[in-house]
C-alpha positions in Angstrom: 130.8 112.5 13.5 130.2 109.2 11.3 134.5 108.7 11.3 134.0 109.7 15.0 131.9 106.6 15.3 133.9 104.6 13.3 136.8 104.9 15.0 135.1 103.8 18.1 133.9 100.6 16.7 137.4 99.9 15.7 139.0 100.6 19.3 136.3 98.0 20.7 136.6 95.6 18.5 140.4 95.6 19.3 139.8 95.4 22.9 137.4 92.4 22.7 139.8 90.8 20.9 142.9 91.7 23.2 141.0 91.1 26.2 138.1 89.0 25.7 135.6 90.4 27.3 132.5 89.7 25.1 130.0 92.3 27.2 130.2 95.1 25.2 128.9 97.7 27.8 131.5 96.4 30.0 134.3 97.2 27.6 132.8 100.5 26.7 132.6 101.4 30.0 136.9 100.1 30.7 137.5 102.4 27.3 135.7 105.4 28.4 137.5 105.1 32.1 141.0 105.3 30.1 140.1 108.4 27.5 139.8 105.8 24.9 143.1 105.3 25.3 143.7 101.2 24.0 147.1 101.1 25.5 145.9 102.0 28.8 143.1 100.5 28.7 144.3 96.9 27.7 147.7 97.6 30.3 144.7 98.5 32.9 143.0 95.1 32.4 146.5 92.9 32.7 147.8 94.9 36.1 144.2 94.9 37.8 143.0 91.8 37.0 142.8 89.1 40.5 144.9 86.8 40.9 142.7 83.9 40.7 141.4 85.5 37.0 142.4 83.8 33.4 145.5 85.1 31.7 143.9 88.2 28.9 144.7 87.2 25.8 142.7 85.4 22.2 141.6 82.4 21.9 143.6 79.3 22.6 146.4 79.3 20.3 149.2 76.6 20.2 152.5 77.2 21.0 155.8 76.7 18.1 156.4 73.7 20.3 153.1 72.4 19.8 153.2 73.2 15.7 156.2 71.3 15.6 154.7 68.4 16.9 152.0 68.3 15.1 153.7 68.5 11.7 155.7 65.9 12.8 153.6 63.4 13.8 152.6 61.1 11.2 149.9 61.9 8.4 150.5 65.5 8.8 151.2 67.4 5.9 151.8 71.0 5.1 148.1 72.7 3.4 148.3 76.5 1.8 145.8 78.9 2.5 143.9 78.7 -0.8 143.1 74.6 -0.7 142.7 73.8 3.1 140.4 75.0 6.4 142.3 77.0 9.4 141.8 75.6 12.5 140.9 78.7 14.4 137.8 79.3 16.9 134.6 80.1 16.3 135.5 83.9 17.3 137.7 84.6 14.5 136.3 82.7 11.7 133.9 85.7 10.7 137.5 87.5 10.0 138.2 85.1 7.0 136.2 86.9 4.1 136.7 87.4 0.2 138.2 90.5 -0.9 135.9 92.8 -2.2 138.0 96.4 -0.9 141.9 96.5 -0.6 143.1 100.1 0.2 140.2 101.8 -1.3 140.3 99.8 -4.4 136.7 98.2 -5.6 136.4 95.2 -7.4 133.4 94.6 -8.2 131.1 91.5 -9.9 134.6 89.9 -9.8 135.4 87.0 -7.3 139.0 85.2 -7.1 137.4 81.7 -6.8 141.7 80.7 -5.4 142.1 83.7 -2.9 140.8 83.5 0.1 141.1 86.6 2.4 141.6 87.0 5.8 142.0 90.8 8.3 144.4 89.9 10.9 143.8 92.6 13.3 147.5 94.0 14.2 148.9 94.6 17.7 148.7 98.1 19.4 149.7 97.3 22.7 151.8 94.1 24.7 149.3 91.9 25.6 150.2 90.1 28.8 148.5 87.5 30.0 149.5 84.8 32.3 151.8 83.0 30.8 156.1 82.7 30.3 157.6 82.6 26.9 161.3 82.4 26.9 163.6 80.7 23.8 167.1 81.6 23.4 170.5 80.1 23.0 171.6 80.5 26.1 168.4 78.6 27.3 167.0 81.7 29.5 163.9 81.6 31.3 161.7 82.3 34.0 160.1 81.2 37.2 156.4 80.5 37.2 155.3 80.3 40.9 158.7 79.4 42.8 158.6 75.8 40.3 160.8 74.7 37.7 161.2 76.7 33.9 158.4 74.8 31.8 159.0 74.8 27.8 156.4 72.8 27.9 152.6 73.4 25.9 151.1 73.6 29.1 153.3 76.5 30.4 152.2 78.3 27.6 148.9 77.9 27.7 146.9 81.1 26.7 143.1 79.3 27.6 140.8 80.4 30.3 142.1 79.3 34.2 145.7 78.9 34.1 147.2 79.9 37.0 150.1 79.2 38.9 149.9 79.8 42.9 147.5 82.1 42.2 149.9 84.6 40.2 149.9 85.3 36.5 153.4 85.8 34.7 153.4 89.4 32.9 156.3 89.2 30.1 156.7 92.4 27.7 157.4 91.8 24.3 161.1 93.0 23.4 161.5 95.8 20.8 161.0 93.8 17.6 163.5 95.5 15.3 166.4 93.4 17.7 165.0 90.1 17.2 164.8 90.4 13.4 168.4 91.4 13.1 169.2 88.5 15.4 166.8 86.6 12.8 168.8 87.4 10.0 172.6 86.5 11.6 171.0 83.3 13.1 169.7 82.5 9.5 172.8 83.3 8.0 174.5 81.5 10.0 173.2 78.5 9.3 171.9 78.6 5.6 174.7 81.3 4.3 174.3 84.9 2.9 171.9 84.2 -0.4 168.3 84.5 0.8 165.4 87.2 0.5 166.6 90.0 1.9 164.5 90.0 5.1 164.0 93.8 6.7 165.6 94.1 10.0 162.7 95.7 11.2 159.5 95.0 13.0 156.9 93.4 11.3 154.7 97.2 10.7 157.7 98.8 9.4 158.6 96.1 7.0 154.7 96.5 6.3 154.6 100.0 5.6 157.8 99.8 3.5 156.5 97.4 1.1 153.1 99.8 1.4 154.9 102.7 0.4 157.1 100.9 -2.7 153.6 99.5 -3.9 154.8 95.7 -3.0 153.6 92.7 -0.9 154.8 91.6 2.0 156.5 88.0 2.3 156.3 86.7 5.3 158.2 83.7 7.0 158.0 82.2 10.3 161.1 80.0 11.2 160.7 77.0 13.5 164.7 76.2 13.9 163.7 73.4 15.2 160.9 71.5 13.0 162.2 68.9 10.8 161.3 70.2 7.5 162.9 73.9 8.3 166.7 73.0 6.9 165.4 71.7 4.1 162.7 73.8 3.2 165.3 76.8 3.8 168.3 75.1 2.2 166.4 73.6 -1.3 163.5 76.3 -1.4 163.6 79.3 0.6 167.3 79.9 -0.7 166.7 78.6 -4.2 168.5 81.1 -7.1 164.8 81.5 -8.2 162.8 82.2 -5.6 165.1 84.6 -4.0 165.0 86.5 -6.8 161.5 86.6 -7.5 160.7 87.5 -4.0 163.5 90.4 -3.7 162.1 91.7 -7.2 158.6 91.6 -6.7 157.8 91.6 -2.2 159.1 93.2 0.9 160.7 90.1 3.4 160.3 90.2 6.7 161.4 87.0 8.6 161.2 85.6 12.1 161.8 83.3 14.4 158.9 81.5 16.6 160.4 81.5 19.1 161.0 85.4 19.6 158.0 87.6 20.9 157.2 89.1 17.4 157.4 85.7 15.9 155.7 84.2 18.8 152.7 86.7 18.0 152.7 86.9 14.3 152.3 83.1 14.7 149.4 83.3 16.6 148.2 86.4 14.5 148.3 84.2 11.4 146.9 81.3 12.9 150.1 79.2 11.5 149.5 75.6 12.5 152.2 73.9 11.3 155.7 74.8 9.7 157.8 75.5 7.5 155.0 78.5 7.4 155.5 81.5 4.7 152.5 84.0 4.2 152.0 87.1 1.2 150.0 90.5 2.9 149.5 93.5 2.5 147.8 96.9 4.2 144.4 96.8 4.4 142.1 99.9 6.0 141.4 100.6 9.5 145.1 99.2 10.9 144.3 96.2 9.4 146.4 93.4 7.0 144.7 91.5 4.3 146.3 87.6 4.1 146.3 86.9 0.4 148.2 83.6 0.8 149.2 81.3 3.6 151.8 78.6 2.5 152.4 75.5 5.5 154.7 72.4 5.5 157.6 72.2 3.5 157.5 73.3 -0.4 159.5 72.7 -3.4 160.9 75.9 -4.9 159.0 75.2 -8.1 155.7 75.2 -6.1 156.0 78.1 -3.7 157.3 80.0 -7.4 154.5 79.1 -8.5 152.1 80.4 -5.8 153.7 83.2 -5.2 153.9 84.2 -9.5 149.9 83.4 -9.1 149.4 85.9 -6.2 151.4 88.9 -8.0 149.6 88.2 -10.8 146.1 88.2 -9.4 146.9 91.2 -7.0 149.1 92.9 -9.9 146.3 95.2 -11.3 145.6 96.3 -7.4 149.0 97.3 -7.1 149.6 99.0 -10.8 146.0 101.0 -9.6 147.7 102.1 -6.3 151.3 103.2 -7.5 149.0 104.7 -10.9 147.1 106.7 -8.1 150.5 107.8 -6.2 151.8 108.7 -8.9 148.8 111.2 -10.4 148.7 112.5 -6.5 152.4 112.9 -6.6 152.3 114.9 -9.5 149.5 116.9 -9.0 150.9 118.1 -5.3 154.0 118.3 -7.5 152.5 120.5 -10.0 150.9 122.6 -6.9 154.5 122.8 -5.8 155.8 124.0 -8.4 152.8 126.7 -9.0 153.1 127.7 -5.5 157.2 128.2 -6.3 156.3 130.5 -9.2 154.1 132.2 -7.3 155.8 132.2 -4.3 158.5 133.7 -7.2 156.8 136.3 -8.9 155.4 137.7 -5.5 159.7 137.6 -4.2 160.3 139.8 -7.8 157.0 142.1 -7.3 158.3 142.6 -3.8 161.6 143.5 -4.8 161.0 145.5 -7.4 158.6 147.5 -4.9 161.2 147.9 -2.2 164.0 148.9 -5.1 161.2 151.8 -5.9 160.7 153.0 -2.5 164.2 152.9 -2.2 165.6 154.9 -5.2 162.7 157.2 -4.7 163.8 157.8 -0.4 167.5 157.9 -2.1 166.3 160.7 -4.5 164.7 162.4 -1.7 167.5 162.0 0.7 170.1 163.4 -2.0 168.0 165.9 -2.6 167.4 167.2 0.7 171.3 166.4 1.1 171.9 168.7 -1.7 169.6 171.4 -0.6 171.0 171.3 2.9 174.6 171.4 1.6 173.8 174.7 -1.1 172.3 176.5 2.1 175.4 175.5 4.2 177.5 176.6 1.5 175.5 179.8 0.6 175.9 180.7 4.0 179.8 179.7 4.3 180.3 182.1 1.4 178.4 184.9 3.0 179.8 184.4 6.0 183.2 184.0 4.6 182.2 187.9 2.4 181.6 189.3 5.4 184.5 188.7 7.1 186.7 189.2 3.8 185.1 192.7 3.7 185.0 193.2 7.3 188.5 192.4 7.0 189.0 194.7 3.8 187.5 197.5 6.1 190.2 197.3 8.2 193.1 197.1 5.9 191.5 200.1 4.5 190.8 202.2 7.6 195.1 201.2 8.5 195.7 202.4 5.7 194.1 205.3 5.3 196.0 206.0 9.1 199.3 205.0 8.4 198.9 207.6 5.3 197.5 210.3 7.6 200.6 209.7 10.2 203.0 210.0 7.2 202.5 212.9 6.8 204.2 215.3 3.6 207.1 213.7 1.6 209.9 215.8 2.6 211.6 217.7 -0.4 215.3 216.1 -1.2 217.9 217.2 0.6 220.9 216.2 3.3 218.9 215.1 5.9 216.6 212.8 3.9 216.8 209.4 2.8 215.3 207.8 -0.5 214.6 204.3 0.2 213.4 202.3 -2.9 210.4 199.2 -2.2 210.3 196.6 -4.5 207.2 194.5 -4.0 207.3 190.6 -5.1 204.6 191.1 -7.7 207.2 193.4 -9.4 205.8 196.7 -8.2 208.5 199.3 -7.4 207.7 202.0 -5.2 210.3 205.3 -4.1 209.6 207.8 -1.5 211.7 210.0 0.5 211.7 209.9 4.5 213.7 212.2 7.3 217.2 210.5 8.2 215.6 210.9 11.7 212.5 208.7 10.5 212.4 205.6 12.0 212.0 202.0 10.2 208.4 202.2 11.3 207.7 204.8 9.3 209.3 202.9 5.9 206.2 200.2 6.8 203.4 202.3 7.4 204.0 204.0 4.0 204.0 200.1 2.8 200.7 199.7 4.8 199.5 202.9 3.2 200.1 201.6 -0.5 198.2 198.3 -0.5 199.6 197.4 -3.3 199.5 193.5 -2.4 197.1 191.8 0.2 199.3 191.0 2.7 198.8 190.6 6.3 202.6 190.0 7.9 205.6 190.9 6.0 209.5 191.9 6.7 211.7 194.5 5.3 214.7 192.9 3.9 218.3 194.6 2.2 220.6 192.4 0.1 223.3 194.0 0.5 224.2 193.2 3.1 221.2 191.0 3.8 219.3 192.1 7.0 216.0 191.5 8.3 214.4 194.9 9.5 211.9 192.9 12.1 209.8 193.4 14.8 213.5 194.7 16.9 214.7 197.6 14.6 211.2 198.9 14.1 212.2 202.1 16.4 215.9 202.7 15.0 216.3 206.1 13.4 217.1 205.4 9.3 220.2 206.7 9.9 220.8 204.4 12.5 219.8 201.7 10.7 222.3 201.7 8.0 219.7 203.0 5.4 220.6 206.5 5.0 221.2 208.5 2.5 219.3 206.0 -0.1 218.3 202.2 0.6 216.4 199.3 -1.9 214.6 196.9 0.4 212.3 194.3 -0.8 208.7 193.1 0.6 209.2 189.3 2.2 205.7 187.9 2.4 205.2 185.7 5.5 201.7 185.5 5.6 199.3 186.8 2.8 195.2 187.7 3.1 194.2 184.9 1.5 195.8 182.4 4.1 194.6 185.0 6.7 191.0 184.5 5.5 191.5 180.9 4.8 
């Protein structure tokens, strides 16, 4: 609730300082209408306001054109944060205070009598007011009220009651990350390649870069056309020493005044005159802390020297913060690496689970495999028993006929044959048969033997070789050529075993 509240507070003190509305019911009431939503709220405030209203925006601020003049005329000359007074309103001069807190950081019973700090509360919406900014090269610009294009101070003019035939001129701000890399070729251009490397970013991502690499922020305004810019760019800002010292030890970030970012930065950091260079850095709450502000033109030996004095004096800040990062870093490292192992040993424990339940379904599946196979076997077999001695049976009961219709072996004599069986096991069988017996008979005497376990078979004489088949089975002996004595030999076409099989 208390960070609730807090965060409140914040959103209305950027709204009274967007739109500058001091009643503070008021602007609770606009804020609650929106959701709290600052965007809205401020957008709300620029669309609805009458025509005949003042332009929403901070305090009178002066234009680049009106810096410029002012650090030219005569007896102006350039002042730095830490020696001079701002000249800012009465509304933002309780933001100037001494550092006491920079991100979370307490220094305590210690005072930099040199620093002076300022919170320079940082954009969250376009604030558009009534007035038209347009610098370029090609020398664009817009029409205020059907008139002529003013570049003057009074077109700019952010104070309460300008208006121009009763209309105020709404200009978005252009995405920022453009107008730095524009920046930066424009700056080349001029005063070569060997500068600080400015980030072609907007001013919050250059700002939370140098955050997160535990640097400061340099910051420089560029008034092309003030009459101390070439010189302070040319002899200091491009000097061998400072551009190393500032690409070692800051972030750049770089602009020009005349672009929106630069335009608002200006007015952000209250720059007054120019050459203008600033050193910040993150504060809490969306907030920057300004640890120096450098104006007018500067040798390189004394903006070295300012800028060696600020890292020095915010150096133990900085070695505290990265210190801090770097225990957080490795502790949520450490945690990583714990939660790996873990994460590890829980993968293995896992595993090795699954592999158990696995090898123990695999026994179990083999095994009822192999007891589903014996069975199938065990009953192949008996099946394949029964039909061997069903089969047997038969054999047996044929040949127990054939013998029957054989009948007696007829004593030798004129009228009878003797035919002679040779088996191919080796067997050799002789029995005698009437000349009027037919070839028939000769096989159901080998039926009647069974001798061999054979289940089709032929009859065959050498000489001369002749099949006694399935045709002759009803010739006489005689007839057949095998009387009075014939040797014939068993030719196995298909045995018992392939039968069964």
């Amino acid at each position: 609730m208390a960070d609730s509240m807090e965060s409140l507070e914040h959103k209305l003190a950027y709204f009274h300082d967007a739109t500058g509305i001091q009643d503070l019911a008021l602007s609770t009431q606009i804020l609650e209408a929106h959701g709290w939503n600052l965007d809205a709220a401020i957008s709300a405030m620029v669309d609805m306001r009458p025509r005949d209203s003042a332009a929403i925006g901070p305090a009178s601020a002066p234009h680049p054109d009106e810096q410029q003049a002012a650090a030219a005329a005569p007896g102006t000359s350039g002042r730095t944060a830490s020696s001079s007074h701002y000249a800012v309103s009465a509304q933002h001069e309780d933001e100037l205070l001494l550092a006491s807190e920079i991100n979370g950081h307490v220094a305590t019973n210690h005072i930099y009598s040199t620093l002076l700090w300022k919170l320079v509360t940082l954009p969250f919406s376009i604030i558009r007011g009534s007035y038209n900014i347009m610098y370029s090269a090609t020398g664009m610009g817009m029409s205020i009220a059907g008139g002529a294009i003013s570049y003057s101070l009074g077109a700019l003019r952010w104070s309460e009651g300008r208006v121009a035939d009763g209309r105020a001129s709404l200009l978005p701000l252009p995405v920022g990350a453009a107008e730095a890399s524009s920046f930066v070729r424009n700056f080349e251009r001029e005063y070569g390649d060997y500068h600080p490397h400015f980030q072609t970013t907007t001013f919050m991502d250059a700002l939370r870069r140098a955050t997160a690499e535990f640097k400061l922020l340099f910051v420089y305004l560029h008034s092309p056309e003030h009459v101390d810019s070439p010189a302070f760019c040319e002899r200091t800002l491009c000097a061998e020493a400072v551009v190393q010292f500032v690409n070692e030890n800051f972030v750049s970030w770089g602009a020009d005044v005349r672009s929106s970012e630069g335009f608002q930065m200006s007015n952000s950091l209250r720059a007054s005159t120019f050459p203008f260079c600033a050193v910040v850095m993150s504060s809490s709450n969306q907030r920057i802390a300004l640890l120096q502000q450098l104006e007018g033109l500067k040798s390189a030996s004394e903006l070295l020297a300012i800028l060696q004095r600020v890292v020095e004096e915010q150096g133990s800040i900085l070695v505290a913060a990265r210190a801090d990062q770097e225990e957080r870093t490795l502790n949520r490292r450490l945690r990583e690496e714990q939660d790996v192992a873990y994460r590890a040993a829980l993968q293995a424990d896992q595993e090795r689970e699954q592999r158990r339940q696995e090898e123990a379904e695999r026994a179990a599946r083999e095994a009822a495999e192999a007891e589903t196979k014996r069975k199938e076997e065990e009953a192949a077999a008996a099946e394949a028993a029964n039909i061997a001695a069903e089969r047997e049976a038969a054999l047996e009961r044929r040949r127990q006929e054939k013998a029957i219709s054989l009948g007696l072996e007829p004593e030798k004599g004129p009228n009878v044959t003797q035919v002679v069986i040779r088996f191919p096991n080796g067997e050799r069988r002789e029995r005698r048969f009437h000349c009027s017996a037919t070839v028939q008979s000769v096989y159901d005497y080998v039926d009647s033997l069974g001798s061999f376990d054979v289940v089709k078979y032929s009859l065959v004489s050498n000489f001369p070789r002749t099949v006694y088949d399935q045709e002759k089975l009803s010739l006489p002996l005689k007839d057949a050529g095998l009387h009075p004595h014939a040797s014939l030999f068993v030719q196995v076409e298909e045995s018992l075993i392939c039968f069964l099989s």
